[in-house]
N, C-alpha and C positions, 0 to 999 in steps of 0.2 A: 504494500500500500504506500502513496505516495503524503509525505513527510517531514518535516522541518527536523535539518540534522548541526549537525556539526563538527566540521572537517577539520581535522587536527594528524599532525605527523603519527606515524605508527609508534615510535621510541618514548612517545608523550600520552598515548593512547589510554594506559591503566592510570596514570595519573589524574588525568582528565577527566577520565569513569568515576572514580571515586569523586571527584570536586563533582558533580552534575548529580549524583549519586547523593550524595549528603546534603545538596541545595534542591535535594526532590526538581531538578530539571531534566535527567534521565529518563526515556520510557523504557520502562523493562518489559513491555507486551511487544519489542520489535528488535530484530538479530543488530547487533551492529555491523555495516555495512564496510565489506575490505576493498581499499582503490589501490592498488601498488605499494607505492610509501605512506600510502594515507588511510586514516579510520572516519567513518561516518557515524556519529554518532546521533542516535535518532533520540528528539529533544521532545518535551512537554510544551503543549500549546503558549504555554504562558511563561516557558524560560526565556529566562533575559541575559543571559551569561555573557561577561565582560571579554570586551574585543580581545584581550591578551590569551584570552583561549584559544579562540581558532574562529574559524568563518563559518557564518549560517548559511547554509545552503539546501536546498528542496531537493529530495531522492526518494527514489523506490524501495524502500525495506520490506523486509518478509516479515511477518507476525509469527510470534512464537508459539507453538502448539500448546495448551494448558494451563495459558497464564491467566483464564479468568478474565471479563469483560474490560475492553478499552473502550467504552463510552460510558458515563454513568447513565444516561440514558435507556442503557439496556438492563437498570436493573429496574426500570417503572415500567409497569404494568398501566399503559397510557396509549391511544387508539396515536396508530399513527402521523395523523396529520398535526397529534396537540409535539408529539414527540420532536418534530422536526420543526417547530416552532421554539421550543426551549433553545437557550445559549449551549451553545459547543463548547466553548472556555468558560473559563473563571479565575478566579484572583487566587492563589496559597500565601500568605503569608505568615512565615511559622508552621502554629499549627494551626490556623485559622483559615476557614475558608470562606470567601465572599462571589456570590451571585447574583446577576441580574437576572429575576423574576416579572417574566409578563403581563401587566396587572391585571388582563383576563385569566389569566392562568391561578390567584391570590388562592384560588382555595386547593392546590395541588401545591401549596408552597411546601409543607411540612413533609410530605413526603419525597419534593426534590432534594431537601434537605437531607432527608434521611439517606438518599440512594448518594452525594457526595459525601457523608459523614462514613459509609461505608467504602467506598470507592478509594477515597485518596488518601494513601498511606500516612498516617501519624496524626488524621484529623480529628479536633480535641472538640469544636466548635464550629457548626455552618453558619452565616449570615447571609438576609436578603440586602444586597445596597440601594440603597436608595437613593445614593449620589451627596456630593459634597454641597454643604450651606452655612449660608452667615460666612461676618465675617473673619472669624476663626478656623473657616475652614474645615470642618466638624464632618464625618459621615454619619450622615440615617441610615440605621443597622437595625434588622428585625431578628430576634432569634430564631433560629429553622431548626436545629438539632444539633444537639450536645448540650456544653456549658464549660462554667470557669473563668466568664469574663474574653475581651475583646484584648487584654497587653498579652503581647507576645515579645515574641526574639526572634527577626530574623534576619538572614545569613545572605549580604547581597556587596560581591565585588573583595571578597576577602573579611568583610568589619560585620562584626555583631552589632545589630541596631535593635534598640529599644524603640515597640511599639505600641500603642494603645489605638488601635484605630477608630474608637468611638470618642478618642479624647482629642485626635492632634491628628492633622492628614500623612497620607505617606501611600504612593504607588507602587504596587511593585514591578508595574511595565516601563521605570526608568532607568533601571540599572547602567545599562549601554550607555544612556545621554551623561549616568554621574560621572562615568567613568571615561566619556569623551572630554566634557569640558574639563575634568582634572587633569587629564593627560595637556589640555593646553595651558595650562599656567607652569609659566616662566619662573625663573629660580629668583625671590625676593619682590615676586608680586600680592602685592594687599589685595585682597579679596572682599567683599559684600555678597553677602548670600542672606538675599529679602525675600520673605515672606518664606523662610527655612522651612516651615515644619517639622519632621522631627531629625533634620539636618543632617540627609545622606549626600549632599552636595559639599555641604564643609567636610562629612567625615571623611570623603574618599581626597578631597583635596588634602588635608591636615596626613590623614596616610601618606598620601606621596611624597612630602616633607620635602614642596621647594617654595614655598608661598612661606612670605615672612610671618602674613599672619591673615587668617579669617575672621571676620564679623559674622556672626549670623544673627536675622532681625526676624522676630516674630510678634505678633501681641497675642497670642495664644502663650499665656503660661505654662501649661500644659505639657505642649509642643518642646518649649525649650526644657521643662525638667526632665525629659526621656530624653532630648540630646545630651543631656548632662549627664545623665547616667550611660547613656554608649559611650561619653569620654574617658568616664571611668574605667570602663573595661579594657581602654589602649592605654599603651604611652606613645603620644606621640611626639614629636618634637617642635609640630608647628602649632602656636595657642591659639586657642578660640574664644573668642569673647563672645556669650551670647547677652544679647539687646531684648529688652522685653518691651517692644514699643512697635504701633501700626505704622507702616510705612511714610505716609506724608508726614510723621512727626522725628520720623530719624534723619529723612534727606536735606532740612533745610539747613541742620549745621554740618552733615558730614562733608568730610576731605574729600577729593578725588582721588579714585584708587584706579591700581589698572584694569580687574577683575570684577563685574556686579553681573549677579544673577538675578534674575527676576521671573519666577517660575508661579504665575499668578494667569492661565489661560482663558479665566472668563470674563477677566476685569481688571486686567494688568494695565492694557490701552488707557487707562486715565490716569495711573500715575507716572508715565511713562517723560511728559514735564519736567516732573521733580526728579528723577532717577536719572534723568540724561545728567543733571551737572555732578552727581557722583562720581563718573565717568571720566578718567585723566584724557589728555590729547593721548589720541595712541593706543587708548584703551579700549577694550571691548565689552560688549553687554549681551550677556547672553539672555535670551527674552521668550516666552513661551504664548502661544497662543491658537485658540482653536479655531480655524478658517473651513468657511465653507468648499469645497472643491473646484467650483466653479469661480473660486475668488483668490484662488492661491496667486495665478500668475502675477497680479499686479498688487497684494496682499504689503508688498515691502513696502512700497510707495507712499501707502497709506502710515504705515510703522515710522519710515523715515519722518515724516510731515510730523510725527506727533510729538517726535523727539527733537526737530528745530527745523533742519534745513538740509536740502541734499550737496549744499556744498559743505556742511559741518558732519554730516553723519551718510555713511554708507555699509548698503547690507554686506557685508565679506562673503556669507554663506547663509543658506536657509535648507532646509530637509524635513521630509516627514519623520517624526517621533513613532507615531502610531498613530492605525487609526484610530475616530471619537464615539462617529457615530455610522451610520450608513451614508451620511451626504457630506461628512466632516472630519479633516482630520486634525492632531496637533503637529503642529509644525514650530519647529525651533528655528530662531535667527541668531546669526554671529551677526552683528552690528558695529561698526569700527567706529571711532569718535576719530575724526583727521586732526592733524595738527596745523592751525590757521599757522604759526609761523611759517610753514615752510609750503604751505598752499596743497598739500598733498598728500594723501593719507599714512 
């Protein structure tokens, strides 16, 4: 069956098994696939495994004889056509697992619940989402099956992060993006990481220990006391100062740094103003936001205009994150601040 895998050299091969293996991003219902020097290794809908592994790429795997159902779908007893209406994916975080429920579907909730609390290995607790709200950032969570509470621990890019998903937001379809934009910070770049949550953007940059130093801003208290406690669990070398303040109230005295993130997709566009003069000449903003499909091409245009001018600011780079919805997807922008002295970015 064809499959999201991940192509990594054969000498790196059990190494790799084990990392995807213990971050539950492994399918074990499908043979791993032999290329010459290379292993395919067939991934979980929802893995997000950091670029330094190896490449994701689409392949034909064989299914293993006995290993018990690969859709949890197949363990409800549900008339075809409601079947193929539920979601194919869902979120693991930890051991926590979250799904989008059809709200025609409300009174088959408990028992979708039951067939993922069966289904995915090490699930302690299922939830219905209901999507992010306020300005905290908070997800609406229904219980479906199990218990124990919504904080977990989970394992994304190397660091242990503390989560409470009903308390402080956190994706676990970012992995890739924490771990692109950390790979681009420069050795002795100051960083701002606004509207952090529970700050897997500072933690993987502060890991890579070449940023002199990270801010992260939230006004979610919450948010920041589970960053606090993933700091615990490192020693890193690079500090983090976490801000307990909503965005338009940090930007009008901070410094310009070289590094700001701004990972705010539904309503980031308005503080975007204030966020620009954070931003050194030279520096970059990296910027999240959820565009219709049909609006992506000329989408920067608009981005640039908000933050000043296209002779002050220009997109470097922009790419789809994932998709959002069916007509929508997030797209990230590199955004460069130019340097008016020398007229040229």
């Amino acid at each position: 069956m064809k499959a999201k895998g991940l192509l990594v050299p054969r000498e790196r091969g059990e190494e790799v098994r084990r990392t995807l293996r213990n971050d539950r991003w492994l399918r074990t219902d499908l043979a791993i696939r032999r290329e010459g020097k290379f292993l395919a290794l067939p991934l979980a809908d929802q893995a997000a495994p950091p670029l330094e592994l190896g490449e994701v790429v689409e392949r034909e795997f064989t299914p293993l004889s006995g290993s018990g159902p690969t859709d949890y779908r197949e363990l409800l007893d549900l008339p075809k056509e409601q079947l193929a209406r539920l979601p194919r994916s869902f979120d693991v975080i930890g051991d926590v697992v979250l799904v989008r429920v059809p709200e025609d579907m409300a009174e088959k909730a408990t028992e979708i619940g039951l067939a993922l609390l069966s289904f995915v290995p090490g699930a302690r607790i299922v939830g219905a989402d209901g999507g992010v709200h306020g300005p905290e950032r908070r997800r609406s969570l229904r219980l479906l099956a199990g218990g124990g509470g919504w904080g977990t621990r989970y394992r994304e890019n190397g660091i242990d992060i503390e989560v409470d998903l009903e308390q402080a937001y956190f994706s676990p379809r970012l992995a890739r993006e924490h771990a692109r934009v950390a790979d681009a910070v420069a050795r002795g770049d100051r960083v701002y990481d606004l509207c952090c949550g529970v700050g897997p953007f500072s933690l993987t940059i502060a890991r890579d220990g070449r940023a002199a130093r990270v801010a992260a801003v939230d006004s979610n208290p919450s948010a920041l006391a589970l960053l606090r406690s993933s700091l615990a669990h490192h020693s890193f070398r690079v500090p983090v100062e976490t801000i307990d303040l909503p965005v338009e109230e940090f930007t009008p005295s901070a410094e310009p740094v070289e590094r700001v993130i701004l990972n705010l997709p539904l309503e980031g566009i308005k503080y975007l103003p204030s966020v620009a003069r954070t931003v050194a000449p030279r520096g970059h903003l990296y910027y999240y936001e959820v565009v219709p499909r049909d609006e992506i091409q000329h989408r920067g245009e608009a981005v640039v205009r908000a933050l000043g001018s296209s002779e002050e600011w220009a997109v470097a780079a922009q790419h789809v994150v994932h998709p959002y919805s069916p007509a929508a997807d997030l797209i990230g922008y590199d955004l460069e601040r130019r340097d008016s002295r020398e007229g040229v970015p």
